[in-house]
N, C-alpha and C positions, 0 to 999 in steps of 0.2 A: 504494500500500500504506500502510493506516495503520500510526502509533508505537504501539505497544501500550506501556503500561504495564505495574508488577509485580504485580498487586491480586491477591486471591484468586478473582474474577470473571476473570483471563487462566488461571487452572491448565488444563492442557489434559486434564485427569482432571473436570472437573467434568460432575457428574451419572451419572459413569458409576462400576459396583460398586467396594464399598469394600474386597470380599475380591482378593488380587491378581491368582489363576489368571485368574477373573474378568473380571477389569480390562483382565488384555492380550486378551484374545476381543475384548472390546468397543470395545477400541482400536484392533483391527484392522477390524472391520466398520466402525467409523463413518469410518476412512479412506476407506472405500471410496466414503461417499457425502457429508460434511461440505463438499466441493467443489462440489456437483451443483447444477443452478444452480437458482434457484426456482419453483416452479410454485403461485403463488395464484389459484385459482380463486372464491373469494369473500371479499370485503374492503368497506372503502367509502371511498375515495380518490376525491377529485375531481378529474376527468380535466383538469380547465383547472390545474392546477400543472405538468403536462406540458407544455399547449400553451404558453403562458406563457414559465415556466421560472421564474419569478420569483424572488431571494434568499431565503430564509426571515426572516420580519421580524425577529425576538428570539428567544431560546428559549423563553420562555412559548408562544409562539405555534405554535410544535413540538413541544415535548416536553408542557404543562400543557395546555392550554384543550381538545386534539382528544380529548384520552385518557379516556375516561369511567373508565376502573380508575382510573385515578391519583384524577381529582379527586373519586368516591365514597368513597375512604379519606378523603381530609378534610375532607370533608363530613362522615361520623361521627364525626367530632372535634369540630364545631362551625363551621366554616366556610362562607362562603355560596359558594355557585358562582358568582357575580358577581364575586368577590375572583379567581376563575380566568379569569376570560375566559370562561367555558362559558355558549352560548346566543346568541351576539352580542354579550354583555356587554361593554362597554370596563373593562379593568382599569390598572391600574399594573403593567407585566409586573415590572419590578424587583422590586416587591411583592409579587404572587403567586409567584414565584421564590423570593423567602426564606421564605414559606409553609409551601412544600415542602419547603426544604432543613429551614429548623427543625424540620421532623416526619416527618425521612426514617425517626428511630427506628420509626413504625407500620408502616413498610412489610417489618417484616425478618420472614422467612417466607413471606412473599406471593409472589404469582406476577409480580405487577406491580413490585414490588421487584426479583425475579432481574431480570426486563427491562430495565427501567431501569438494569442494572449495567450490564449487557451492552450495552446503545448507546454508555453513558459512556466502558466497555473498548476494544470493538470495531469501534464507529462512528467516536467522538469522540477517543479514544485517552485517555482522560481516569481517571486510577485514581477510583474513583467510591466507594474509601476516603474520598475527600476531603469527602463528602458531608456538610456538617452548615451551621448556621444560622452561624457564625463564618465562613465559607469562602464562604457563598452569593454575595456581592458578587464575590469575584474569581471564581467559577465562571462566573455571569452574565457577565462581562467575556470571560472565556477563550471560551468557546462563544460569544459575539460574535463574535469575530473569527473564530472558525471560519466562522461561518455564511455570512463575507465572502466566502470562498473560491471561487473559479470552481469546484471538483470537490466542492462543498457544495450547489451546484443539483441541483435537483427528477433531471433528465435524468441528471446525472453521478451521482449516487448510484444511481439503476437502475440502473447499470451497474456502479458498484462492487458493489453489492447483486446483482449477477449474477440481475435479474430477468428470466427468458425469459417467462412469462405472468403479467398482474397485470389481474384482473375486480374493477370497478366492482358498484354497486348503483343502479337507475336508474329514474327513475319510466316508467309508459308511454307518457307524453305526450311525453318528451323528446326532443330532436330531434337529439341524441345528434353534434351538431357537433363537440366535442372528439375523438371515436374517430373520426369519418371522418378530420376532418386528422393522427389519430397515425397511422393505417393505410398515410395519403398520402407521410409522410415518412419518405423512407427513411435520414437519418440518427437513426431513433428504433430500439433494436432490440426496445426491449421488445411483447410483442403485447398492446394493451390490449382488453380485452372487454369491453361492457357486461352489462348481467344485468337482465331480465325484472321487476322487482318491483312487482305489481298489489296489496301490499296497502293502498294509499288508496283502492281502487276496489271494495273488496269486506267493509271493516268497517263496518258501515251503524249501529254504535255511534261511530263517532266524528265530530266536528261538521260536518268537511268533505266528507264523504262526497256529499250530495245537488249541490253546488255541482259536483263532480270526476268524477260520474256523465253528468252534462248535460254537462257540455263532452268529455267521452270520447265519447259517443253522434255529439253532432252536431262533431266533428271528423275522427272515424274508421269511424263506424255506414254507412257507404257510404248514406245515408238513410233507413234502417231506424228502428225507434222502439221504447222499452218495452225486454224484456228480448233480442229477438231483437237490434234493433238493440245492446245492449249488451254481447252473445257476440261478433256480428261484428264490433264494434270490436276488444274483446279479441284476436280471428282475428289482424285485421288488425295491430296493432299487434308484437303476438309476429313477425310476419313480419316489418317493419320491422326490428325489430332482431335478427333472422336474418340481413338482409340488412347490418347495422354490424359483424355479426361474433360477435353472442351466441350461448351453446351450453346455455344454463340460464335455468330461471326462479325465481326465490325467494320463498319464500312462507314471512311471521312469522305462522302462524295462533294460536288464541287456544287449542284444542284440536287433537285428532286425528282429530275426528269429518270422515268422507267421505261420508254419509247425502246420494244424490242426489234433488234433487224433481223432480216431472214440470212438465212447460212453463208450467202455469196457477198452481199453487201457488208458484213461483217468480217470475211476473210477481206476483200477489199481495205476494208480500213484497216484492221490490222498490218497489212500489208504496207500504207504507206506508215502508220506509225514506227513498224521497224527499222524502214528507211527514212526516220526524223522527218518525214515530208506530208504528214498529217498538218491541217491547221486546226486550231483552236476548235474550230468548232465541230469540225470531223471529230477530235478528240473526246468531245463533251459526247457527243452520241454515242460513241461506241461504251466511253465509261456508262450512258444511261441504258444501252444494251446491254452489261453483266450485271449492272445493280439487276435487270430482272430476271436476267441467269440466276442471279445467286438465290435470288427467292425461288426461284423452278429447284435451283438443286436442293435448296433448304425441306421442299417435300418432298426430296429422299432421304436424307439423313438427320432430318430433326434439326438440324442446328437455330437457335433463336437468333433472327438478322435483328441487327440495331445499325441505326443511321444516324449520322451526322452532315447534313449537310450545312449549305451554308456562311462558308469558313473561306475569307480569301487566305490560303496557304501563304506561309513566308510572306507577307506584304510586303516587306521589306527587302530589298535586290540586294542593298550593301549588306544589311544583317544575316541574311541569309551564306550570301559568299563567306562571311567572317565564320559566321556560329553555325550555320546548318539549320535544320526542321526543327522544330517544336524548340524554339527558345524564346517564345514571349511576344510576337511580331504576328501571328494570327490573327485578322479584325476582319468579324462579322460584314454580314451584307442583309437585306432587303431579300425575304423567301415568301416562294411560292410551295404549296405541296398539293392542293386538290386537282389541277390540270396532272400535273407531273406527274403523283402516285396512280393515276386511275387507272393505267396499263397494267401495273403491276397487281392494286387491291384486285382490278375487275378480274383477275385471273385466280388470284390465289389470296384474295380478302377473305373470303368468308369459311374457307378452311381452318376450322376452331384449334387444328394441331399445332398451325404454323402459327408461331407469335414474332411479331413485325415491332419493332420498339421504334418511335421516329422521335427524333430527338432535335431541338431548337436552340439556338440564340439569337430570335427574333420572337421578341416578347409575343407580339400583333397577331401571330398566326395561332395561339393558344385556341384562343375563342372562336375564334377566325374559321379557322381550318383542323387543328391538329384533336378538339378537344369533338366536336362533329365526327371524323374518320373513325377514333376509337368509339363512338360511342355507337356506332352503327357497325361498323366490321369484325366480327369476331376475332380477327388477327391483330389488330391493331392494337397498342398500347403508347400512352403518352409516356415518353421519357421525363424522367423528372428533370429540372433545372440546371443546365448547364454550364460550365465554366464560366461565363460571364455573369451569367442570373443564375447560378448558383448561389446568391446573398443573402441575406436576409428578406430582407422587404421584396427582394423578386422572388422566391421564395412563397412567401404571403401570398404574390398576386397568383401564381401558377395556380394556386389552390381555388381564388376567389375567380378565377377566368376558366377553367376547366371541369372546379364540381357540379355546378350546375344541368351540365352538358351529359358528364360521363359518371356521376356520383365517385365512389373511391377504388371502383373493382374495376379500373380501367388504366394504372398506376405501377409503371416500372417499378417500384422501392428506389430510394436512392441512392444515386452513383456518385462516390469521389470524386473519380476521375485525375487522379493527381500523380506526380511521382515524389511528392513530399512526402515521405513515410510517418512521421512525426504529426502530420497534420490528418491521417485517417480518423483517427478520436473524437477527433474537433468538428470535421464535420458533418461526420453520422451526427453525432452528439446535436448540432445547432440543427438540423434534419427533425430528431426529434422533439427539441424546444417548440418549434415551428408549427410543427403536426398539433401539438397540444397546445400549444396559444389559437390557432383556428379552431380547433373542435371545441376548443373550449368557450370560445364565442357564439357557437352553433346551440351550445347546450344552454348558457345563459339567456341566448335569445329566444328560447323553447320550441327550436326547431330539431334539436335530437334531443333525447333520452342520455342521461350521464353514461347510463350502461352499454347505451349502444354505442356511444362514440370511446367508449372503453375497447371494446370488442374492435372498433375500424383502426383507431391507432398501434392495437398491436398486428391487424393486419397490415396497415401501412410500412411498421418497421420491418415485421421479421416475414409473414406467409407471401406478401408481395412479391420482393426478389427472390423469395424460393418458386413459388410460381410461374412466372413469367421466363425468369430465367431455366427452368427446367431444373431446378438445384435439389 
């Protein structure tokens, strides 16, 4: 058990209604499930810290370099992400540590800010009052020596962190050697999953594409060639990691379009994307032709497709050449999904096996579109909140834009989504504040029953993502 401090980040009222009646509803609901252990069904943790176990190096290297929230706030301050560790970059962690503390002021309001108390609080035991540029030198020191700790390792913290499932994101080539030996040891309890993710294999916009095409075919094409051979590998590969324990496939598409092509016009484009000579928008088609591949193959093998679209990749040309993908430079756009998905729903919507998770960060389309789909398509499931509105207050609104429409049995459970290890606690944990400050207002307004909305918050935390995700 850790030392909690007295910060205003330990009040055991936080997050929850300010009016009192209120307050105790919601106190009493999130009792009920604030223990419940965790269910991440999509993250992106690298499964060799398990196998491993390794000490955590310094705290840059935990808490600064993995976090893209954190180090895109200061970046719009003026800082390089080389100064963080972000990208492979070697930094001075001491350095990048007082960075941060000196500019914890940006962080207040943020979503990434509550978090960050809350590991300080709840993790580290550390009043995370203490936060500032004067203080960074002995914080860096204190969190050293935490990190020394034998119940500081990768293994001992899933276990304090009471993680019963924690899914990876994984390319399809991978040979996925870390999940077989976490599966093997039975002194591990957590269930680690891998997760399907083919999008290097089907953006024929981006450089690697034709290099990662050719080695998919003739490693996995059972000797097949061209586009046939590059389904069957696809087949083949999903089944692989069927067989490591995956129950999902993930897909960051660039739009929502499912417009399928017939066999020839899709070896055509293929064809010119191999030879770099695809344009952009040839490119979008063919990716909006596997997204409904992948749902055709998903009713042979079960696997739960989830979708991200929406996302300009790497926004950033110079940030990108420096740091590479996923380090902070991802900014949303303007989504459609009711034109786009009806290819895909009108074929395989209403098949109650398949579960389709579509997932946003475009607020507008909740109500719009997304909360509509699920609440009529038996396949459908609104993803909860996403990286950006995954906050607080956005948060709130998913709830207040989408119950109405789909009531609660139409609700992924919520996803991390993060590679901050430290920060999974935090926010399941605000997940749950959330769920129980809304129900709790439903019950006070005497539109549910105290009991019944007992019953829906612990299916929100824990039968949700066992459901939906097949877990």
């Amino acid at each position: 058990m850790r030392i909690m401090s007295t910060s205003h980040a330990a009040n055991p009222d936080r997050l929850l209604p300010a009016d009192p009646g209120t307050r105790d509803i919601a106190r009493r609901l999130l009792a009920s499930v604030e223990d419940l252990p965790i269910i991440s069904p999509h993250g992106h943790l690298d499964p060799t810290m398990f196998t491993t176990n390794d000490p955590f190096p310094n705290p840059t290297q935990l808490l600064i370099s993995p976090d893209h929230y954190l180090c895109r706030v200061l970046r719009s301050a003026g800082y390089e992400m080389s100064q963080l560790g972000v990208g492979g970059h070697e930094c001075d962690p001491r350095e990048a540590w007082r960075i941060f503390c000196s500019n914890w002021g940006l962080y207040a309001g943020t979503a990434t800010g509550y978090w960050v108390e809350q590991e300080f609080e709840h993790v580290f035991g550390i009043n995370p009052d203490r936060i500032s540029g004067k203080n960074a030198d002995d914080l860096y020191d204190e969190l050293s020596e935490v990190l020394k700790r034998p119940d500081f390792r990768p293994r001992a913290l899933a276990e304090e962190f009471n993680l019963e499932v924690l899914a990876t994101t994984d390319d399809p080539l991978d040979d996925l050697a870390p999940h077989k030996e976490l599966r093997d040891d039975a002194s591990f309890t957590t269930r680690m999953l891998p997760t399907f993710r083919p999008d290097a294999y089907t953006k024929m916009y981006k450089p690697e594409f034709a290099a990662n095409v050719e080695k998919l075919i003739a490693v996995a094409g059972d000797g097949k060639t061209g586009y046939e051979g590059y389904l069957q590998a696809l087949r083949n590969r999903r089944q692989y990691f069927i067989e490591a324990g995956a129950t999902s496939s993930d897909h960051g598409t660039h739009n929502a379009d499912t417009t399928p092509l017939d066999a020839d016009e899709a070896q055509r484009l293929l064809d010119k994307g191999l030879k770099g000579e695809a344009t952009f928008e040839e490119a979008l088609a063919f990716e909006a032709n596997m997204t409904y591949r992948f749902a055709e193959m998903a009713q042979d093998d079960g696997l739960v497709m989830t979708l991200h679209p929406g996302v300009y990749r790497n926004h950033s040309e110079s940030a990108f050449a420096k740091y590479g993908a996923d380090t902070g430079h991802d900014i949303p756009f303007k989504m459609e999904y009711t034109n786009g998905l009806r290819p895909l729903l009108s074929a395989f919507g209403e098949n109650k096996d398949f579960n389709f998770v579509i997932f946003t960060i475009d607020e507008t389309t909740y109500s719009r579109e997304i909360a509509p789909l699920a609440g009529y398509y038996p396949a459908v499931y609104a993803g909860a909140p996403w990286w950006f509105i995954d906050e607080i207050d956005a948060m709130n609104r998913f709830r207040q834009y989408t119950t109405g429409t789909t009531g609660f049995s139409r609700y992924s459970g919520f996803i991390d989504d993060t590679r901050a290890y430290c920060s999974i606690p935090a926010r399941h944990n605000t997940s749950r504040r959330v769920e129980a400050n809304y129900l709790a207002r439903l019950v006070a307004e005497h539109r549910l029953t105290e009991d019944r909305a007992a019953e829906i918050i612990v299916d929100l935390i824990d039968a949700s993502p066992r459901r939906v995700f097949k877990l």
